[in-house]
C-alpha positions as CSV (number, residue, x, y, z in Angstrom):
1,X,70.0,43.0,-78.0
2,X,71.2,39.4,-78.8
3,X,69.4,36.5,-79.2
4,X,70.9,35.0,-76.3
5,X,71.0,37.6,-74.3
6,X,66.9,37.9,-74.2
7,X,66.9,33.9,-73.4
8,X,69.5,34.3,-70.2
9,X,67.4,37.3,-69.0
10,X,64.0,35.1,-69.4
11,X,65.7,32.2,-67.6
12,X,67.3,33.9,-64.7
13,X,63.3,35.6,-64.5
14,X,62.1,32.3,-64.0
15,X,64.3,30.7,-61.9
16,X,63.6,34.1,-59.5
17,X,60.4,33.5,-59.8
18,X,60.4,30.0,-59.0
19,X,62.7,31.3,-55.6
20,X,60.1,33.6,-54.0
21,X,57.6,31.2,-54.8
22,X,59.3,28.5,-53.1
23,X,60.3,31.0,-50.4
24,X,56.8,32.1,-49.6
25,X,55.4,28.2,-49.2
26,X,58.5,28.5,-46.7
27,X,57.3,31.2,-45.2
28,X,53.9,30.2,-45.1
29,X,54.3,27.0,-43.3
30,X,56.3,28.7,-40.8
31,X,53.4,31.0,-39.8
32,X,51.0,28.2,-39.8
33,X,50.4,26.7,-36.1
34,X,52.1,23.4,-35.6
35,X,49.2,20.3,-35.1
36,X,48.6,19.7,-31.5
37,X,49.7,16.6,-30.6
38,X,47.3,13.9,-29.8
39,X,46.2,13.4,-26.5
40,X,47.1,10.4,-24.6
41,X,43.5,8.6,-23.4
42,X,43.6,8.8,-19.3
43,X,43.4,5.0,-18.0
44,X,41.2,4.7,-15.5
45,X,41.6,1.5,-13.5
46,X,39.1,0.1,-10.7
47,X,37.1,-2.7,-8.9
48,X,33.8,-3.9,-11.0
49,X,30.9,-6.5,-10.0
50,X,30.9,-9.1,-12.2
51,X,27.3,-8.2,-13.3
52,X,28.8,-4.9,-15.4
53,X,31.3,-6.7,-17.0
54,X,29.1,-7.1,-20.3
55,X,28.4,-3.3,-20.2
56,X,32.3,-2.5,-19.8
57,X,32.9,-5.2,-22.5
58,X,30.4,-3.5,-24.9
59,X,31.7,-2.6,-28.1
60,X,29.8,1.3,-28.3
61,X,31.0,1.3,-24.6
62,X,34.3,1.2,-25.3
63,X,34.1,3.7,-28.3
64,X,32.4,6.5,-26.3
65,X,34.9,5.9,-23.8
66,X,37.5,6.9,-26.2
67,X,35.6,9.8,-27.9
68,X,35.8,10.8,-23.6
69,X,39.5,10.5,-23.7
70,X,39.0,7.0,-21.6
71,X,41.0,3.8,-21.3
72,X,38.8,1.9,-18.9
73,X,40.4,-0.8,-17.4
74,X,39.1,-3.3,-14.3
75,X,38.7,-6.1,-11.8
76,X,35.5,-8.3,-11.3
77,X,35.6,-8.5,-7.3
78,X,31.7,-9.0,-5.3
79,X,30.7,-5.7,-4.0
80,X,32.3,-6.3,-0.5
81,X,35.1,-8.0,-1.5
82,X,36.3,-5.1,-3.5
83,X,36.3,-3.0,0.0
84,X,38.8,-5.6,1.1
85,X,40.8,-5.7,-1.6
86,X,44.0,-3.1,-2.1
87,X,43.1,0.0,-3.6
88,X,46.2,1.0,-4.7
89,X,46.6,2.5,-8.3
90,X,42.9,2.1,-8.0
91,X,40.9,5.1,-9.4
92,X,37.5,3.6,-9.0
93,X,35.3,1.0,-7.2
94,X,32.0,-0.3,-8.7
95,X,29.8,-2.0,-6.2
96,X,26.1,-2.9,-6.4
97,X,24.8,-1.1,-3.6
98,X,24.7,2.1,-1.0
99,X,25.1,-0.8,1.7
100,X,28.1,-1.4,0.0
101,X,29.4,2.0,0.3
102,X,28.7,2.1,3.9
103,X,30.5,-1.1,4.1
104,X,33.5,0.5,2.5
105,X,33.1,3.6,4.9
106,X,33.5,1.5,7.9
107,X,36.8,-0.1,6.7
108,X,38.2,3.8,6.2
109,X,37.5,3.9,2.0
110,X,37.7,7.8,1.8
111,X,36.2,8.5,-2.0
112,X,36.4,11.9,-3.8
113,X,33.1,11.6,-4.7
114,X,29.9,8.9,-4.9
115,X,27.0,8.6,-7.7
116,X,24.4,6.2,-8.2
117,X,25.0,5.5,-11.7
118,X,22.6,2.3,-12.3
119,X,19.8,0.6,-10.9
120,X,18.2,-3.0,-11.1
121,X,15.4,-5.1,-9.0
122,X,16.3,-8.1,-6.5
123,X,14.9,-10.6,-8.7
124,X,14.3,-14.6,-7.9
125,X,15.6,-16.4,-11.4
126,X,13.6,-20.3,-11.6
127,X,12.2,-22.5,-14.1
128,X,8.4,-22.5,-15.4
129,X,7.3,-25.9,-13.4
130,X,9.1,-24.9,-10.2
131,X,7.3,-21.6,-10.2
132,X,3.8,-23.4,-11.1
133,X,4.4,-26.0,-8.1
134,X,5.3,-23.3,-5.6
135,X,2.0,-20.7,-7.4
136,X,-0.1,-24.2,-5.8
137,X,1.0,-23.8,-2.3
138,X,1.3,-20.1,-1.9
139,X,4.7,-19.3,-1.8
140,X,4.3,-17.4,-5.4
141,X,1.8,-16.0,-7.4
142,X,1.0,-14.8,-10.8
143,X,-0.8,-12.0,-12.5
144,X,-0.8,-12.3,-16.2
145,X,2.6,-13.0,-16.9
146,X,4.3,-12.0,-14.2
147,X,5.5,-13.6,-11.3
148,X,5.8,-13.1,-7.8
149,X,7.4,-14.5,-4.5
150,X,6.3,-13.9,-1.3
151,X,9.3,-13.7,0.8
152,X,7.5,-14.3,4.0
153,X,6.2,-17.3,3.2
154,X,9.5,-18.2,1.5
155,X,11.7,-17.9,4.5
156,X,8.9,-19.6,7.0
157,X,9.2,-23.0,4.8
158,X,12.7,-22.8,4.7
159,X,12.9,-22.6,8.9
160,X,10.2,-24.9,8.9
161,X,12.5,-27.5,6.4
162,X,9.7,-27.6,4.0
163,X,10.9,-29.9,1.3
164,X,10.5,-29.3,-2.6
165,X,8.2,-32.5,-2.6
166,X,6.4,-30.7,0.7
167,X,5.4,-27.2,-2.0
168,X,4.7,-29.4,-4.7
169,X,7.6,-29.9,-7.0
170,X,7.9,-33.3,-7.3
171,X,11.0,-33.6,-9.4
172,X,12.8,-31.7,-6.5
173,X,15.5,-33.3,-4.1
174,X,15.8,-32.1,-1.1
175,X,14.9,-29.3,1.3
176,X,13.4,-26.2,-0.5
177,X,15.9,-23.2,-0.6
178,X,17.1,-20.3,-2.4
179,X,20.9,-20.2,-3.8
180,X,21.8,-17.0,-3.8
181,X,26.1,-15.3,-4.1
182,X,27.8,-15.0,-1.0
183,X,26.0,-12.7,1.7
184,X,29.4,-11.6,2.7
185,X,31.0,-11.3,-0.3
186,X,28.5,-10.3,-2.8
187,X,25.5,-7.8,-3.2
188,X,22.6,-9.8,-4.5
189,X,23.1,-12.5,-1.8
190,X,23.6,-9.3,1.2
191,X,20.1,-7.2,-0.5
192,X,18.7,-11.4,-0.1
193,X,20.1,-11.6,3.1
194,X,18.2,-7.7,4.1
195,X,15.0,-9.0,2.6
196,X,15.2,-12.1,5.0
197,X,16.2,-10.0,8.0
198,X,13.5,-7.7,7.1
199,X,10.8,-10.5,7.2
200,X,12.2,-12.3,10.3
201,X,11.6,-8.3,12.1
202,X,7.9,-8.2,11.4
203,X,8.5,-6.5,7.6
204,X,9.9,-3.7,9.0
205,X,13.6,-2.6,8.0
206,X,15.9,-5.0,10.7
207,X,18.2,-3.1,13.0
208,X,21.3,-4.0,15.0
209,X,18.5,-5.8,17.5
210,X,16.4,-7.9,15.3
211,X,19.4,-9.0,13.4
212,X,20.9,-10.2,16.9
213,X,18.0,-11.9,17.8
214,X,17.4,-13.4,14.2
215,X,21.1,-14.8,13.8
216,X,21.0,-18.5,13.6
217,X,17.8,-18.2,11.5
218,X,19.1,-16.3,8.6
219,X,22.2,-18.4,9.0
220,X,20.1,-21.5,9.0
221,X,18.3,-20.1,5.4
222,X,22.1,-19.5,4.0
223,X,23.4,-23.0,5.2
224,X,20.7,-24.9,2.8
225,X,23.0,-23.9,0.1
226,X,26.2,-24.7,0.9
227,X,29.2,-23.3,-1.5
228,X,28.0,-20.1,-2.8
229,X,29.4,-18.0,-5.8
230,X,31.1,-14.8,-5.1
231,X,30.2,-12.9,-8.4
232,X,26.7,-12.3,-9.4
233,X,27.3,-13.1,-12.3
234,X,29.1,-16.3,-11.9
235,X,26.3,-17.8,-9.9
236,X,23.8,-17.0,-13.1
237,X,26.1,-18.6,-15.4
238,X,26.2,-21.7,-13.1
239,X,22.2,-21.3,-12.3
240,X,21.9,-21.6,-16.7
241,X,24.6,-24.0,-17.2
242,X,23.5,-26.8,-14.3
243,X,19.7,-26.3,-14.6
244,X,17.0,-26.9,-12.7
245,X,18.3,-30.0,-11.2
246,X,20.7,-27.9,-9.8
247,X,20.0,-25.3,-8.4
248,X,16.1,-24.5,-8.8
249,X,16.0,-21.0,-8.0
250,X,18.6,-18.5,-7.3
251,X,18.9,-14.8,-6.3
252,X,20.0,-12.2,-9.5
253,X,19.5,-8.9,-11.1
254,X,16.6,-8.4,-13.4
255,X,19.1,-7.0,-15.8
256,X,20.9,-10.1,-16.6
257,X,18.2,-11.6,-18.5
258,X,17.5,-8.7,-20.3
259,X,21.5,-8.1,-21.1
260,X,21.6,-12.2,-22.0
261,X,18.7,-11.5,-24.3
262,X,20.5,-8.9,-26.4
263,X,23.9,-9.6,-25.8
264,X,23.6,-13.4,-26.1
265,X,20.2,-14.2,-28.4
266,X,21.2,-17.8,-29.1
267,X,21.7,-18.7,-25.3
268,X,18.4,-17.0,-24.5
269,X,16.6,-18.9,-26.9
270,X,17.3,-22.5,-26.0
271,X,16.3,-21.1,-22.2
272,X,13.5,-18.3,-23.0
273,X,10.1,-20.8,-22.8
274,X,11.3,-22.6,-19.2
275,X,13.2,-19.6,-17.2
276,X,11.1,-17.5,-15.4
277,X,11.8,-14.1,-13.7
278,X,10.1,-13.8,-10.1
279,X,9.8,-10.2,-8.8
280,X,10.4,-11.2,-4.7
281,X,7.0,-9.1,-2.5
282,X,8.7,-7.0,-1.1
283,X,11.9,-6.7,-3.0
284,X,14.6,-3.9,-3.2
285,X,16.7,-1.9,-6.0
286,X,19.9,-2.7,-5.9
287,X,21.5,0.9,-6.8
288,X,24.9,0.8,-8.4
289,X,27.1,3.4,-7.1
290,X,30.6,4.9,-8.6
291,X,33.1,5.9,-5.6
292,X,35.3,7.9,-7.2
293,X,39.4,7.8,-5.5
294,X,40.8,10.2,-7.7
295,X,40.3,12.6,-10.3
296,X,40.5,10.0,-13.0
297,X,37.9,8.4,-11.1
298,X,35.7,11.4,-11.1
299,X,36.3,11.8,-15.3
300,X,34.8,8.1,-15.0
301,X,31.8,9.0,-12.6
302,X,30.4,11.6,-15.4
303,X,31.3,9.4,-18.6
304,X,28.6,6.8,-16.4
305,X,26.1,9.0,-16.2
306,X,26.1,10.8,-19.8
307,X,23.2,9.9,-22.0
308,X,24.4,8.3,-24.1
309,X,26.0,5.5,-21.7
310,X,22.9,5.8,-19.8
311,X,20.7,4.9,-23.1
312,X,23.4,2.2,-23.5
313,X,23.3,0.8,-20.2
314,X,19.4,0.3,-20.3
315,X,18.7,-0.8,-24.1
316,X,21.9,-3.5,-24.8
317,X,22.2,-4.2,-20.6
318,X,18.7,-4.0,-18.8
319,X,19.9,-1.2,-16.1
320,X,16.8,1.0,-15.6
321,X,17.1,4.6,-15.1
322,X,15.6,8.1,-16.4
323,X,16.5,7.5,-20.3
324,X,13.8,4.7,-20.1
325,X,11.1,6.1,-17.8
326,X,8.2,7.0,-20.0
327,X,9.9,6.3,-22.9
328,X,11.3,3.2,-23.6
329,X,9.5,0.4,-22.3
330,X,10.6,-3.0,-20.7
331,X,8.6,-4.6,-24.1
332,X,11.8,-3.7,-26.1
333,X,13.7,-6.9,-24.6
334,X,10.7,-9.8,-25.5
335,X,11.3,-11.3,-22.7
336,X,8.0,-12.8,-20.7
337,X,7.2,-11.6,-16.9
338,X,9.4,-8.6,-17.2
339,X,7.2,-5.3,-15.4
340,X,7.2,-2.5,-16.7
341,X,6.7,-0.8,-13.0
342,X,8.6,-2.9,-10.2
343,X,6.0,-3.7,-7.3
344,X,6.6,-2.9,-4.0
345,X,10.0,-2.4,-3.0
346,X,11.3,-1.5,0.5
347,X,14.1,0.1,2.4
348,X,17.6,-1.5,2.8
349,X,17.8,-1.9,6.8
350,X,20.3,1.1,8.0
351,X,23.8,1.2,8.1
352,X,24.9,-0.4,11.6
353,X,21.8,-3.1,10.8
354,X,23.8,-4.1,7.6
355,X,27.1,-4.0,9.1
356,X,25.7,-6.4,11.9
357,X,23.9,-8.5,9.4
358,X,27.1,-9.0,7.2
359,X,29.2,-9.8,10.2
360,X,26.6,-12.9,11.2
361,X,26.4,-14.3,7.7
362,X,30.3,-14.1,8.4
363,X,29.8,-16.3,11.1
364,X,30.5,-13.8,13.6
């Protein structure tokens, strides 16, 4: 055989070869599966009290929401407002309270489901002299570092138009009081508002009765502060930014110190030696619970309550609940007068007593 015969018989080899080679890649893509294609996140859109916003802001919040297949979006609205407000395209409302809820029951709010998803004291936020003026007539105490308000004897200077001057704070202007969000509007000022109408009734949980009887003296304890804030949060912006001067004391969430301490460490320094936290004798838990609308809302409700958001909610935000009990203790935040156990806490009055109540701090 020639020369280049051999050569045209070792090219056309090679270039068949080079065919079924090319051919099997062929064939072997075909048979693999095609990707599947990326899931679009679910957006889950709802009403929020202003004091979650930091936790919804979060950085790692918003990353585990996303490894959840979430796009969270929301609202700030008070706790009561939000049942006023148009739900449509909602998928979720965020509220402070089970008082709340049954406020949201009354005005036909249907959800698919409900789940206390985060819980924080009543707390009384004031400044160090204040608090040792008002430890010299009775109206608090203090054990170690922690303080303590006796509500009782808080709401019978306040009827009685005790001044600051009358309790020992000389620097103080006025009639002693206690700012605290709008009772109708907001949950800190309607749990304030209970604790009131549960001291007027004898320290028992008010009903319908006692609140009707006690009307123009827990509106009289509300009309010492005039304009009040509709967002918890809001009023303990204003309550850092105005100072004492201002407004002396003021109704909040223990969490929002312990959230400003992590979240904001600059801010919390220039206050951390004068503010003082003030557990209120008795006080109550303000329970935050998830009303699911839809199923969206529902994928929401479970993200809440996972560990990890849990872990996240009580180390970065202050929101107690099982990942910290026995565990992790209140120590973690440095922040003075924080209790590791919170004393003496009490019943909400019932449904149609908080209802009622909301109705006369309405002015109704």
């Amino acid at each position: 055989m020639m020369k280049g015969s051999k050569g045209k018989i070792v090219g056309l080899v090679c270039v068949l070869a080079a065919v079924a080679i090319i051919g099997g890649v062929f064939v072997m893509r075909q048979a693999q599966p095609a990707p599947e294609p990326v899931a679009e996140p679910t957006t889950v859109s709802g009403y929020l009290g202003g004091e979650k916003v930091s936790l919804f802001e979060d950085a790692q919040f918003t990353e585990l929401a996303a490894a959840a297949g979430l796009d969270i979006d929301y609202r700030k609205a008070g706790s009561l407002a939000m049942m006023d407000a148009s739900i449509e395209g909602m998928s979720y409302l965020f509220p402070s309270s089970q008082a709340a809820v049954e406020y949201g029951h009354e005005r036909g709010i249907e959800p698919v489901s409900e789940q206390i998803v985060l819980n924080s004291p009543i707390v009384i936020y004031t400044y160090r002299d204040v608090a040792d003026a008002l430890v010299g007539s009775g109206i608090m105490a203090k054990d170690g570092d922690i303080y303590t308000l006796d509500v009782d004897a808080a709401v019978s200077a306040m009827l009685a138009d005790k001044t600051w001057v009358d309790l020992g704070y000389a620097a103080g202007y006025g009639q002693f009081r206690i700012d605290s969000t709008d009772p109708a509007e907001s949950n800190s000022g309607n749990e304030w508002a209970a604790l009131i109408a549960n001291s007027l009734a004898g320290g028992q949980p008010a009903t319908v009765e006692t609140v009707e009887r006690d009307a123009e003296s827990i509106r009289k304890v509300f009309s010492k502060s005039g304009w009040m804030e509709t967002s918890s949060e809001d009023s303990f912006r204003q309550f850092l930014t105005l100072g004492e001067g201002s407004k002396p004391m003021m109704v909040g969430y223990e969490s929002q110190v312990l959230d400003l301490s992590v979240n904001e460490p600059d801010l919390f320094e220039q206050v951390a030696d004068t503010l003082v936290v003030a557990y209120t004798t008795p006080t109550v838990w303000s329970t935050h619970v998830l009303m699911a609308l839809d199923e969206a809302g529902e994928q929401l409700s479970e993200f809440l309550i996972s560990d990890e958001v849990q872990k996240l909610a009580w180390e970065r935000h202050g929101f107690r609940g099982a990942s910290q009990l026995g565990t992790d203790g209140a120590e973690r935040f440095e922040v003075a007068g924080i209790a590791e156990r919170v004393p003496a806490a009490v019943e909400l009055p019932a449904p149609a007593a908080m209802q009622r109540l909301i109705e006369v701090v309405s002015g109704s």
